[in-house]
C-alpha positions in Angstrom: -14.6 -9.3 12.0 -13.3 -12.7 11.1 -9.5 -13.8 11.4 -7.3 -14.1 8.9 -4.1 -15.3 8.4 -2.5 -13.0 6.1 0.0 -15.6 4.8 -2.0 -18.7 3.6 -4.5 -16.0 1.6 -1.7 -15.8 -1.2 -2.4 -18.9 -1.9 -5.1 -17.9 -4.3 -2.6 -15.8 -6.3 -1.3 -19.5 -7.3 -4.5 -20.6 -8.8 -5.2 -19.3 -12.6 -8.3 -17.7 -13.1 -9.5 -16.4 -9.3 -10.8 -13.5 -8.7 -7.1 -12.7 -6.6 -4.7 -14.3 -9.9 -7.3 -11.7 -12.4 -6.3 -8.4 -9.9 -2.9 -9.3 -9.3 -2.3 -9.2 -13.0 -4.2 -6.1 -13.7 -2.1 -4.1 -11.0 1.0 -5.8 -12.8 -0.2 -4.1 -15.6 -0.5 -0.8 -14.4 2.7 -0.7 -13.1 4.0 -2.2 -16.3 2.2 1.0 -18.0 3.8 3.6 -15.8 7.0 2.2 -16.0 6.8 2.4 -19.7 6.3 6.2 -19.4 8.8 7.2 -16.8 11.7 9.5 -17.7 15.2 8.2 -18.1 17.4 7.7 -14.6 16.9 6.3 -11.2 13.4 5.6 -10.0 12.0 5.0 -6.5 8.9 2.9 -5.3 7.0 2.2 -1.9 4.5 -0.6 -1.5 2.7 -0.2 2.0 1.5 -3.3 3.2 2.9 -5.0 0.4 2.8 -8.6 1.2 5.0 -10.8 -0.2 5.6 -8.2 -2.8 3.7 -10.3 -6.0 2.8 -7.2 -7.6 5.6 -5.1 -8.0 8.6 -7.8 -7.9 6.4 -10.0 -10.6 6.1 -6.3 -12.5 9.8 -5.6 -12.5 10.7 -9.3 -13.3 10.6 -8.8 -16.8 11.2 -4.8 -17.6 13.5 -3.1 -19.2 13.3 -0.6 -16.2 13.8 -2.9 -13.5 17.7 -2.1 -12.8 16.5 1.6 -12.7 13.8 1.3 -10.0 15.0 1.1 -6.0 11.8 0.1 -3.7 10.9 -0.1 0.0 8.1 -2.6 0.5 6.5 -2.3 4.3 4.8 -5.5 5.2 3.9 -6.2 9.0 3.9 -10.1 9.0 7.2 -11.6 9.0 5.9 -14.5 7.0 5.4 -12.6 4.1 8.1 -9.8 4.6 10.1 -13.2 4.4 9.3 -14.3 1.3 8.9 -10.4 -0.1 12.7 -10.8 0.7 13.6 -14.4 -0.9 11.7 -13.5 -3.9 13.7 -10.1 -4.3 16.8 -12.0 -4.3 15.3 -15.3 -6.4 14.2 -12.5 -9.3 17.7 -10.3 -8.9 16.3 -7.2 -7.6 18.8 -6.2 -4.8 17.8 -2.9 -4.7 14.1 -4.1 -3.5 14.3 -3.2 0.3 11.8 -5.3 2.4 11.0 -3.1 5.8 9.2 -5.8 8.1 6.7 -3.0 10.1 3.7 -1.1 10.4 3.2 0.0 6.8 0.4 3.0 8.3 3.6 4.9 9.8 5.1 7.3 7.7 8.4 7.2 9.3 8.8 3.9 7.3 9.3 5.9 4.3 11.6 8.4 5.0 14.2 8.6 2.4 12.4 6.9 -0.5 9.6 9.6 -0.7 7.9 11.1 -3.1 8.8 8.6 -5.0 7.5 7.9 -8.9 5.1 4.3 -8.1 3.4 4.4 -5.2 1.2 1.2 -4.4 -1.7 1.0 -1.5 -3.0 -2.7 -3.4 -5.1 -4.7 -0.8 -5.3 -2.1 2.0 -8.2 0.1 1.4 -10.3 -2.6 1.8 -9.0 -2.8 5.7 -9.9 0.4 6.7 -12.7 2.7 7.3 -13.8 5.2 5.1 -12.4 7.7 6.7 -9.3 6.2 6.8 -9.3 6.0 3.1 -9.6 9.2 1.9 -7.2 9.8 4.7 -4.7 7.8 3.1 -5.5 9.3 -0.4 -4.4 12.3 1.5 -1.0 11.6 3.0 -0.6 10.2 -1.0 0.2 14.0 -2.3 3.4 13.3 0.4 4.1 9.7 -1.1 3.9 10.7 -4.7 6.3 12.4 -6.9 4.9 15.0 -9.8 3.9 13.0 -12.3 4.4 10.1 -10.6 1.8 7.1 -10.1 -0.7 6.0 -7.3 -2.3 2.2 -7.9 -4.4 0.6 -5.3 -7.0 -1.9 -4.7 -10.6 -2.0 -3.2 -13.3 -5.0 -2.8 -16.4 -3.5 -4.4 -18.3 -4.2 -1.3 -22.1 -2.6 -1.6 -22.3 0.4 -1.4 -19.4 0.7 -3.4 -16.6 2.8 -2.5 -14.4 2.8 -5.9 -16.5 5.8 -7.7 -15.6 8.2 -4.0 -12.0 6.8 -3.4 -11.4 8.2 -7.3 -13.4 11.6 -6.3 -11.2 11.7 -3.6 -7.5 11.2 -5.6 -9.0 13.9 -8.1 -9.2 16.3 -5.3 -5.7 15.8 -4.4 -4.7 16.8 -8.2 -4.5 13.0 -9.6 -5.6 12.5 -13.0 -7.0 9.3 -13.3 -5.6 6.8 -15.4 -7.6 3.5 -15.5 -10.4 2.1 -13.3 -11.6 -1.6 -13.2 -15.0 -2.6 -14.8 -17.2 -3.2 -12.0 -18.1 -6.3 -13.5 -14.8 -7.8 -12.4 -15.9 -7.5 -8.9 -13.0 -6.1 -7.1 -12.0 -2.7 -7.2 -8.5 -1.2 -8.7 -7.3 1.8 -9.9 -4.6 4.1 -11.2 -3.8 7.7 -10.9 -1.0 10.6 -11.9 -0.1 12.9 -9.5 -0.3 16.2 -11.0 0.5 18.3 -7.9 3.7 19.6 -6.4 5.0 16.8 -3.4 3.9 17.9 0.1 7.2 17.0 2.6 6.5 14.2 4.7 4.8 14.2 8.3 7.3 12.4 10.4 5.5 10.2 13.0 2.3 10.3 11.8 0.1 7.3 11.1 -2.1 7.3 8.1 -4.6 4.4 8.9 -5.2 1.7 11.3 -5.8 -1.9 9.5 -8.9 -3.3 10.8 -9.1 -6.3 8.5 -12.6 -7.0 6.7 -15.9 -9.2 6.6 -16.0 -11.1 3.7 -19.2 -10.7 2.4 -19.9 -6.7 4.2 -16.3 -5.7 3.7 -14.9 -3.8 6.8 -16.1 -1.6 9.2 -16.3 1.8 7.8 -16.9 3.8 10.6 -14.8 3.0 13.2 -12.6 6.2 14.1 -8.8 6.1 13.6 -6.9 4.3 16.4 -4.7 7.3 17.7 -2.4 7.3 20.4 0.3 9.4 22.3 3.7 8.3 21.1 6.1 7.9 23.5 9.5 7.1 22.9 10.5 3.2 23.2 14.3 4.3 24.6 13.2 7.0 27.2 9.6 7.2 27.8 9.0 10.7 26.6 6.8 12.6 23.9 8.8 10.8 21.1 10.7 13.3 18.4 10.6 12.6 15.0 13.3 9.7 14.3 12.3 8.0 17.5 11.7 4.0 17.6 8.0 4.2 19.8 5.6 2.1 21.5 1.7 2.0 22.0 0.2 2.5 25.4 -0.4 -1.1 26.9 -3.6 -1.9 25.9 -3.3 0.0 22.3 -2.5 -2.8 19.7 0.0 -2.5 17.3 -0.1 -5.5 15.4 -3.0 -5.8 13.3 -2.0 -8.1 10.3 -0.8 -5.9 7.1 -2.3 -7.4 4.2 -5.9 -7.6 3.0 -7.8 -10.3 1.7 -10.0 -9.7 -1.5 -9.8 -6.0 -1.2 
């Protein structure tokens, strides 16, 4: 799996007509679209590994909404949690928390869950397959009823996009919109139609394995799992604890996909 240095691939966002400018602007438009159709009165939104935050702070910029929306982005490198935080401020959004962590630990959203946008854009495509419909899982605990899921996906042969959506509509998400495959990447938006499952404290959803990028990533290597101790004491940690990895057990695998 090649390195990647999760702050420098924004750059592409910056140059009009990539592959990266073209999603980034479709995603903008989904959220744009649910937005539009949310009821009246305060609204809550989580991005997990959300970057520097391009989609939904560049989405709220402009909206009649944005004074009405409150959002906890979780981003692992400080680089971009950073400038997720500086472009909060530069656009007026004070309510836009930036959580500077690891965005596959649910404990991160306590408090702000299920809330009505829920975005998982450039993190399928950092994760096995498993992991995936995994994630699409633990999104019935993100979500709100009638709330909205949009993510992202390279369209890496043999392509996942067609399953991840098979896998929201088992979860009761209608879906909403789908990319052309002729793009060549991978996005998607759903509505919850369930009732909200209450959050699993201290649970981790994925592990971020980063991606090839011409084979995408691995898609069967098992979940990284680990006993969680408590950082403060040492034992079996209780939900609320700060914890730490076993040593050898990494916990800082970079947060943000490339071309997913």
């Amino acid at each position: 799996m090649t390195e990647q240095d999760w702050y420098t691939w924004h750059d592409d966002y910056d140059e009009p007509g990539t592959a990266l400018a073209r999603r980034l602007a479709a995603v903008q438009d989904q959220i744009r679209a649910a937005l539009d159709a949310a009821p009246p009165g305060p609204l809550h939104a989580v991005s997990l590994c959300a970057g520097q935050g391009r989609d939904l702070i560049g989405a709220l910029a402009g909206h009649p909404r944005r004074d009405d929306v409150s959002a906890r982005l979780v981003e692992l490198d400080p680089r971009n949690a950073a400038a997720a935080r500086d472009a909060a401020e530069a656009t007026g959004l004070p309510q836009v928390e930036v959580v500077t962590g690891d965005a596959a630990l649910t404990d991160h959203y306590a408090g702000m869950v299920p809330a009505y946008l829920v975005l998982a854009c450039g993190v399928f495509g950092n994760m096995t397959d498993d992991d995936v419909r995994r994630t699409v899982g633990y999104c019935t605990q993100l979500c709100a009823h009638g709330g909205t899921v949009v993510w992202t996906r390279g369209r890496w042969e043999p392509d996942l996009v067609p399953q991840i959506c098979d896998w929201f509509a088992g979860r009761g998400f209608e879906l909403l919109w789908v990319s052309d495959p002729a793009q060549g990447w991978g996005a998607g938006a759903h509505r919850f139609t369930g009732t909200p499952v209450p959050l699993e404290r201290g649970a981790r959803m994925f592990t971020f394995t980063g991606h090839h990028p011409r084979t995408g990533p691995d898609r069967h290597r098992a979940l990284r799992t680990f006993k969680r101790l408590s950082s403060r004491t040492g034992r079996p940690a209780r939900p609320g604890d700060s914890c730490i990895a076993p040593a050898g057990c990494r916990t800082d695998l970079p947060a943000r996909p490339g071309d997913t």
